[in-house]
Phi, psi and omega in degrees: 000331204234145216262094177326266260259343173315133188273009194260359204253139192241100187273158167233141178220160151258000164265345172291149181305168180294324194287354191277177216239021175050055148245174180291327187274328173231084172305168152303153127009278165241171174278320178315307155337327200242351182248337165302316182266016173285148162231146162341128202103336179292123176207110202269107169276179160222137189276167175296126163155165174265134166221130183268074173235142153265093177285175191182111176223071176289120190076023192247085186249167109352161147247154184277358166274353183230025174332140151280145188218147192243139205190110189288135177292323174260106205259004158268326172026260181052057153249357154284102193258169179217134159246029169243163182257115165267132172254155177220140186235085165094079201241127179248156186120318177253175222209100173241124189264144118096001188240165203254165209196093164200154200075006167288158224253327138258213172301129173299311223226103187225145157233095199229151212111221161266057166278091174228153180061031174273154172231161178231094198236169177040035176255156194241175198225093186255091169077041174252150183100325155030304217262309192287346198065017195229160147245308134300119191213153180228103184192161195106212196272129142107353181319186174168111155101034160260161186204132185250121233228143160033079189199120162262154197219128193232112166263165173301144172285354165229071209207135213230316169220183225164145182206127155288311138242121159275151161235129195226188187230176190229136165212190187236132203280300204301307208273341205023069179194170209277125181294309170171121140336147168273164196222151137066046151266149233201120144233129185197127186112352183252172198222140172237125187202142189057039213262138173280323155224131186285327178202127203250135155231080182126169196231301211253143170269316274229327192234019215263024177266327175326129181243114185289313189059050183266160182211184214208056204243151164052036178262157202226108178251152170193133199065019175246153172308313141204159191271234171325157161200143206238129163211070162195179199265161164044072177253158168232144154217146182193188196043046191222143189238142199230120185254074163078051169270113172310295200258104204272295173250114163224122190270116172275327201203125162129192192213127151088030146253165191247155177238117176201130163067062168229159162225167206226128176230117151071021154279173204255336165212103186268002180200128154224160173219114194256010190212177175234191177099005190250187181208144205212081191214163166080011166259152173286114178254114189241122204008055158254123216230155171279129165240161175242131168204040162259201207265006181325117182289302171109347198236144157088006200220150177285130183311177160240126140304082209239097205212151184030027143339129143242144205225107168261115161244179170240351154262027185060077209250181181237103179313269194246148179249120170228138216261323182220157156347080218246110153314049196233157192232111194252160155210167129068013164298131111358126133237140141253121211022054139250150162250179145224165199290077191261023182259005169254330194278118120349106158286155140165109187082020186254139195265145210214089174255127185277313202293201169219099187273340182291147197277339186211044197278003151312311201273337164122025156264120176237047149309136170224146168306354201234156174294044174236160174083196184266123187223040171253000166109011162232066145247003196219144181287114158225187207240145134319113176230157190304134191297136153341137150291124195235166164262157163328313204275311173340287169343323180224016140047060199287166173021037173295134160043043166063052161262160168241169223297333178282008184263330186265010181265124197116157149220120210266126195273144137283124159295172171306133198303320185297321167278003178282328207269338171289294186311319186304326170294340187288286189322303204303325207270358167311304179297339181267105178293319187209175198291356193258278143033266169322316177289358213266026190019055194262116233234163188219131199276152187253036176331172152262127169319139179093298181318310183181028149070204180236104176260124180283166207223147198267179179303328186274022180070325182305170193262162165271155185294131229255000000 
C-alpha cells in the first residue's frame, strides 16, 4: 500500500539509528522526527514494533484534500503498539490508522482546542486510560467534524468508572460561559466491550441546550454499564446493536436527540430518559425496556416521542415505566407479551399483541405483517460489519452543493418525514394552552428533527430563538 519511493510517506522505525533521514532505507527514529518534517500531504509510516513515545503535537495541520496521516505500515496487523499518550493540541486534518493503544496510563488519545475534521480509524484502545479514565477525549474550545471510525475499545479491569470516548465541552469559568462547543462528531463503526460508559456526549448539564450534532452509528455494544450518554442538544444514534447493556442510552441532558433504528437485546434499561424533547422511533426492543426517570412537571415541556417501535419480551413484562409526569406521546408501537406503563403516558394507536405475529422470532426476526412497528431492518438479526476501505478525500466530502467543507463533513441521517410530521404535530398541539394563544397564530418552520429542530416563527414572520 504504501509506495518507498513517495516522497510524501515519512518512514519510522524503533530499530533505526539515531542518524535517519525518514526514508525507507534509513527511517527516523522517533515519530516526534517524522511529525516535525511533515507537511500537508504527508504519511508517517510505522514500521512493526512498540514505540513508547509521548507526542505533544501543536498547530500542526493538514489540508482537506492533504491530511496528515500517522499509519501502521502493516494495518491489518495490529503490530504497532503504543503505551504511551498522544495530545494534539488545535490540529486540523489528521488522519491516525492502524495503531493499537494499549495500558496507557492516561488518554491514548486527546484532542483539545480547535481541533477539526481529524479521524481516528481502524485502532484498537486495550485497557487504555486507568488513571484519566477516558481513552479518548475531545474537548476544548471550537473542535469540530471529528471521527472516530472501525476502532475497538476494552477498558481497564480495575476502574470503577471510565469513558471510552468523551466528547466534552468548553467553558470559562471567570466569564462563565461557554467559549465554543465541540459540534458534529461521527463515532460509527466500533465495537465497545465490557465497558463502564462506552461514550460520553457533553460534559456540563449547566450548558446541555447547546446543539452538538454529534452523531452515534452503526456500533456494535456489549456488556457494558452504559453504552451511551447523552448530556448536550441534538444528538443522534441509530443503526447500532446494543447487547446485554445495563444502561444501552441515557438521555440525560439536552433537547431535540434522537434514538432510531437500533436494536437493543437483554438490556436492563435500553433508554432512560431524564430530559425531554427526545424521540424515539424505529427501534427493536427484545426484553428491553424504556424508563422515564427525570424530574418532569408534565406542564411547559416538549414530549418524548415514542413511535413505530417494536418491543418483545418472554416475561409479560412493562416495556415502559415512568417514574414521573411525563410529557409523552406512543403510536404505531408493537408490544409483544409485553405493556406499558399508561398512567404518565399518552396511548394512541398502540397495537397490544399476545399472538405471535413475527414472522421468525426464533431466529431473532420480528418483522411484522401489518404497517405498525419497527420497519427499519433492526427488527431482523443482522451483524456490524467492518466499514469499507475508503480514501480520505471521499470522507470529506469537499465543496458538495456550494456547501463549505465543514458543513458537508459527515452526513447526518433523518428520521422519516412521517415521523418528522408526527412529532411536529404532536408539539404544535401542545403549544397552545388556551384560545388567547392560540390567537397568536404561531406557525413552525417545517426543519427535519435533530438538524435545526422545530422552531416556532413569530407573527412578524422572523424565526425565534430556540
Amino acid at each position: 500500500m504504501f509506495d518507498k519511493n513517495c516522497e510524501k510517506n515519512i518512514w519510522v522505525s524503533e530499530r533505526a539509528d539515531f542518524d535517519g533521514d525518514g526514508s525507507f532505507e534509513k527511517p527516523f527514529l522517533k515519530i516526534q522526527s517524522a511529525l516535525n518534517s511533515a507537511v500537508p500531504g504527508s504519511v508517517i509510516v510505522l514500521f512493526s514494533g512498540i514505540y513508547d513515545e509521548k507526542l505533544v503535537v501543536r498547530d500542526l495541520c493538514g489540508t482537506l484534500d492533504e491530511p496528515i496521516t500517522i499509519a501502521a505500515f502493516n494495518e491489518n496487523a495490529e503490530d504497532v503498539i503504543t503505551h504511551s499518550e498522544w495530545y494534539f493540541y488545535s490540529v486540523k486534518d489528521f488522519v491516525i490508522k492502524g495503531i493499537v493503544f494499549r495500558k496507557t496510563i492516561n488518554s491514548a488519545i486527546s484532542m483539545i482546542g480547535e481541533c477539526k475534521r481529524n479521524s481516528v480509524k481502524d485502532c484498537v484502545f486495550d485497557e487504555c486510560g486507568e488513571t484519566s479514565e477516558c481513552a479518548v477525549f475531545f474537548g476544548g474550545s471550537g473542535g469540530g467534524s471529528n471521527v472516530v471510525e472501525n476502532c475497538g475499545f476494552c477498558a481497564p479491569k480495575h476502574t470503577n468508572e471510565h469513558i471510552a470516548v468523551m466528547i466534552s465541552q468548553s467553558v470559562d469559568e471567570n466569564e462563565e460561559k461557554t467559549l465554543a462547543n465541540s459540534k458534529n462528531s461521527s463515532i460509527r463503526f466500533c465495537r465497545f466491550k465490557d465497558c463502564k460508559t462506552a461514550i460520553m456526549e457533553g460534559s456540563d448539564e449547566n450548558i446541555s441546550e447547546l446543539f452538538g450534532g454529534h452523531e452515534v452509528c452503526d456500533c456494535l455494544f456489549e456488556n457494558c454499564q452504559t453504552g451511551v450518554k447523552i448530556k448536550i442538544s441534538g444528538t443522534q444514534i441509530y443503526g447500532n446493536i446494543f447487547k446485554n447493556t445495563q444502561n444501552a442510552v441515557i438521555n440525560a441532558f439536552g433537547f431535540e436527540n434522537e434514538i432510531f433504528e437500533n436494536r437493543f437485546e437483554n438490556c436492563e434499561n435500553a433508554v432512560i430518559i431524564n430530559s425531554d424533547d427526545a424521540t424515539i422511533g424505529e427501534n427493536c426492543f427484545i426484553n428491553s425496556k424504556i424508563t422515564f426517570d427525570g424530574d418532569f412537571d408534565g406542564e411547559n415541556t416538549l414530549p418524548v416521542l415514542i413511535l413505530e417501535n417494536t418491543f418483545s419480551s418472554d416475561k409479560n413484562d412493562e416495556i415502559i415505566f415512568s417514574q414521573s409526569k411525563t410529557a409523552s406521546f406512543a403510536t404505531k408501537n408493537i408490544f409483544y407479551n409485553c405493556t406499558i406503563s399508561s398512567k404518565n403516558i399518552g396511548e394512541k394507536d398502540n397495537i397490544f399483541e399476545k399472538n405471535d405475529i413475527f414472522a421468525d422470532s426464533t431466529n431473532g426476526d420480528f418483522s411484522a405483517n401489518i404497517n405498525y412497528g419497527c420497519k427499519s431492518g433492526a427488527e431482523k438479526m443482522f451483524e456490524i460489519e467492518e466499514i469499507p476501505q475508503v480514501d480520505i478525500v471521499e470522507m470529506f466530502e469537499k465543496h458538495k452543493r456550494g456547501q463549505t467543507s465543514e458543513q458537508n463533513f459527515g452526513k447526518r441521517k433523518h428520521l422519516s418525514k412521517k415521523m418528522v410530521e408526527s412529532r411536529d404535530l404532536f408539539i404544535k398541539s401542545m403549544c397552545f394552552q388556551d384560545e388567547s394563544e392560540e390567537d397568536e397564530e404561531i406557525e413552525f418552520e417545517a426543519a427535519p428533527v435533530g438538524h435545526q429542530g422545530l422552531r416556532p416563527i413569530g407573527v412578524d414572520g422572523e424565526l425565534e430563538d430556540n
